[in-house]
C-alpha positions as CSV (number, residue, x, y, z in Angstrom):
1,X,0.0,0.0,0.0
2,X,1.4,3.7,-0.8
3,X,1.7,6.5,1.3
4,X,-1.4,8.7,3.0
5,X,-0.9,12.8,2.6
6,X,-3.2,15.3,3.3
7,X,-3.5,18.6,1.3
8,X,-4.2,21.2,3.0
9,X,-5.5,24.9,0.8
10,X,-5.7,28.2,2.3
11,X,-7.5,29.6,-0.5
12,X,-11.1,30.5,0.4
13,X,-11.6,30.2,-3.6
14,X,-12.6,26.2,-4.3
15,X,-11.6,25.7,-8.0
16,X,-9.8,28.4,-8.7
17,X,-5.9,28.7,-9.1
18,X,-4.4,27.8,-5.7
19,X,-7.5,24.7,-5.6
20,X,-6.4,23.6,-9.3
21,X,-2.5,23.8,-8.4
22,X,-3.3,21.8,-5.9
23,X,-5.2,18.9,-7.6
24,X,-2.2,18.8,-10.3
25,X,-0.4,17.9,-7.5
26,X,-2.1,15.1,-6.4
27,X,-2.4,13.7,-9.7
28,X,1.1,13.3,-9.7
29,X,1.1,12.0,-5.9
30,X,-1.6,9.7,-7.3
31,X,0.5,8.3,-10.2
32,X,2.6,7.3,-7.1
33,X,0.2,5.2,-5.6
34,X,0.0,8.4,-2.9
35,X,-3.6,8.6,-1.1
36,X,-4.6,12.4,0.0
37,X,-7.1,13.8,1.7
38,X,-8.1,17.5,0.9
39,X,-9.0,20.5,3.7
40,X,-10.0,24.0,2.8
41,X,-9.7,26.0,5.7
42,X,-12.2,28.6,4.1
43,X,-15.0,26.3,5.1
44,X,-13.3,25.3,8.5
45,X,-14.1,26.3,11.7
46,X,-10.5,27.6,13.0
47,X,-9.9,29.6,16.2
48,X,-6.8,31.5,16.5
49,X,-4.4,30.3,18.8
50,X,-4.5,32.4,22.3
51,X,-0.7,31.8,23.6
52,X,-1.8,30.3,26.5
53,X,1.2,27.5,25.9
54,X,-0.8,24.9,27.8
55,X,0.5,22.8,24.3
56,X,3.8,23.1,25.8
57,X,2.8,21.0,29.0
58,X,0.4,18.7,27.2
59,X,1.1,18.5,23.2
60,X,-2.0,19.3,22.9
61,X,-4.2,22.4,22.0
62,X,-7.0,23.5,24.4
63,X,-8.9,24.9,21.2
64,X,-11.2,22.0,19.7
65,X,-12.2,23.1,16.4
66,X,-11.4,21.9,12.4
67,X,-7.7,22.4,13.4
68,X,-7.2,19.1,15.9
69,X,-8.6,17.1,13.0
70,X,-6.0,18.4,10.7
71,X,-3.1,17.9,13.2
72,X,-4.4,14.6,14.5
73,X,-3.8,14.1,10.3
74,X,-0.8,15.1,10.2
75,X,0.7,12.8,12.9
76,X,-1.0,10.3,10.8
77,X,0.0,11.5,7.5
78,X,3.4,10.7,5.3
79,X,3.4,13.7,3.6
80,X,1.3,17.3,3.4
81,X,0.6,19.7,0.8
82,X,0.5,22.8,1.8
83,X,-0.9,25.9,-0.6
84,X,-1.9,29.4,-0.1
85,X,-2.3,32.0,-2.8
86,X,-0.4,35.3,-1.6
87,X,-2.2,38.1,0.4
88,X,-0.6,41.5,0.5
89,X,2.7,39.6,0.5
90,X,2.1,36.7,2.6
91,X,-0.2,33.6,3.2
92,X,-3.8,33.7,3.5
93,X,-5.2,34.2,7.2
94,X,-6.5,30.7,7.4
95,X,-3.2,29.2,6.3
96,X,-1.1,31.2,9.1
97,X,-3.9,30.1,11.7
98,X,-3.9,27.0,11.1
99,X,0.2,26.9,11.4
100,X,0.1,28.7,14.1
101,X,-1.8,26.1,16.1
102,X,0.8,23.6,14.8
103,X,3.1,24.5,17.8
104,X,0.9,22.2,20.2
105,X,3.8,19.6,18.0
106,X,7.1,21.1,19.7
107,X,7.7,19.0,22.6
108,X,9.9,21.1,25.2
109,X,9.8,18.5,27.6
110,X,13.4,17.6,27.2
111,X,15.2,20.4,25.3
112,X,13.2,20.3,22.0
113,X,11.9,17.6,19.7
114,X,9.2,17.6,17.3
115,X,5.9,15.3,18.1
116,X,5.9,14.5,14.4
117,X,7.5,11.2,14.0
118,X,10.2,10.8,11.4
119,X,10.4,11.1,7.8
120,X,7.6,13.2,7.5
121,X,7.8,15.6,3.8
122,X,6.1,18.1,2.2
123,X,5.2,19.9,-0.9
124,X,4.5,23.8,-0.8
125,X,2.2,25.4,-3.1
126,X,2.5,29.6,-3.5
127,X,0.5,31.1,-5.7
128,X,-0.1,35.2,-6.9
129,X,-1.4,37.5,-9.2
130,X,1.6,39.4,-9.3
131,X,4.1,38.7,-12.3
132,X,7.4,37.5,-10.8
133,X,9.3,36.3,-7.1
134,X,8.8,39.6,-5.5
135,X,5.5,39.5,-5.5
136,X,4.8,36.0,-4.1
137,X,6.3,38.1,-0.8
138,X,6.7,35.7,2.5
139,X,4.1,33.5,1.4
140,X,6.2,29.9,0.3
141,X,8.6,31.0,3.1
142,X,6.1,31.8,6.0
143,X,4.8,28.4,5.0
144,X,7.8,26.6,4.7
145,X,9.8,27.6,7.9
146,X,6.9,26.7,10.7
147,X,7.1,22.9,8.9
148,X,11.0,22.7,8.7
149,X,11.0,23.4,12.3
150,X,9.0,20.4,13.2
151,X,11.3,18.3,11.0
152,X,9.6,18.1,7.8
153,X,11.3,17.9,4.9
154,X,10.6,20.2,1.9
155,X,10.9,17.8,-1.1
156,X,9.1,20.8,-3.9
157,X,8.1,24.5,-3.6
158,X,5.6,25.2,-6.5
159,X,4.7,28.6,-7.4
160,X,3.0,29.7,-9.9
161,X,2.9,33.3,-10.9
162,X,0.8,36.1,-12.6
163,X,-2.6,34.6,-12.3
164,X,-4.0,38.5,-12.8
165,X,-3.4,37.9,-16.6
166,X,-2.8,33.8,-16.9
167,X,-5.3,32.0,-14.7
168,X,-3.9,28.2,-13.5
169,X,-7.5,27.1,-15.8
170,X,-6.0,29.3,-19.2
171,X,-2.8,27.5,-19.0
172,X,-2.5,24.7,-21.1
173,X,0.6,23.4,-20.0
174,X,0.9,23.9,-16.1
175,X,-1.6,20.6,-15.6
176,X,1.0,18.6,-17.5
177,X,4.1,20.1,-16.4
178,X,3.1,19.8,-12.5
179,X,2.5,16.4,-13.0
180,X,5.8,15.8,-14.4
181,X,7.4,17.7,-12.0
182,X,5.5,15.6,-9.2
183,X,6.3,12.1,-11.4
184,X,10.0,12.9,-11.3
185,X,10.7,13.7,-7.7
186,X,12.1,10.9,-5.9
187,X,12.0,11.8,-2.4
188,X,9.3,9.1,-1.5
């Protein structure tokens, strides 16, 4: 049996360009006998995290909402997805909610260690309307960091850019290439 991810998109736009980038993805995953389960955090119920560090003592959050589902997923879970299109610069508000919240998984008990198990990898999605880089901001980064902390490896950072003028559905080729791109990584 393959692997189990879970993708997780912070757009609040179901099938539009961060949703599409995403799918692309997991056709390739797919292809590689990868099983993922999808969350939009638009249509989650997600409380922001209060900084009352009782995660520290316990590992877990004190907040039960949509968010312990997707953490209790991603201790199960091989590998994530993890896509945002860029807001003024940097992830969407759900997506930096949501990670937020992952900090119930540092485990200070004994110096640090992360309460993901090993081995654990992921695949970032950025998208923008902007034409280039600069305007994709702190978005792959923001995402990126929070994960790397915990231990998971970054195996592909997608971004796809200047979705004001090309839309992820008017490009012909970005459906194919992604799943190329996905096909030839072999970090599983």
């Amino acid at each position: 049996m393959g692997e189990k991810w879970i993708a997780v998109v912070g757009s609040p736009r179901r099938g539009k360009n961060t949703d599409l980038m995403v799918d692309y993805v997991i056709e390739g995953l797919n292809e590689k006998s990868i099983r993922v389960d999808k969350f939009f955090l638009s249509s989650s119920n997600i409380s922001t995290c209060t900084g009352c560090e009782q995660c520290i003592k316990t590992g877990t959050c004190i907040i039960q909402d949509d968010v312990t589902k997707i953490i209790d997923n991603m201790k199960n879970a091989d590998g994530y997805i993890f896509a945002s299109p860029s807001y003024n610069y940097n992830m969407t508000a759900q997506m930096k909610s949501l990670l937020n919240r992952t900090f119930c998984l540092n485990d200070y008990s004994n110096g640090w260690e992360s309460r993901l198990s090993p081995e654990k990898k992921a695949i970032i999605v950025g998208v923008c309307a902007g034409k280039t880089k600069e305007y994709m901001g702190y978005t792959v980064e923001g995402i990126s960091k929070p994960l790397s902390e915990l231990g998971v490896k970054i195996i592909d950072i997608i971004e796809y850019y200047n979705t004001k003028y090309i839309s992820v559905i008017n490009n012909d080729n970005i459906r194919g290439k992604t799943i190329e791109r996905i096909r030839n990584l072999t970090e599983f």
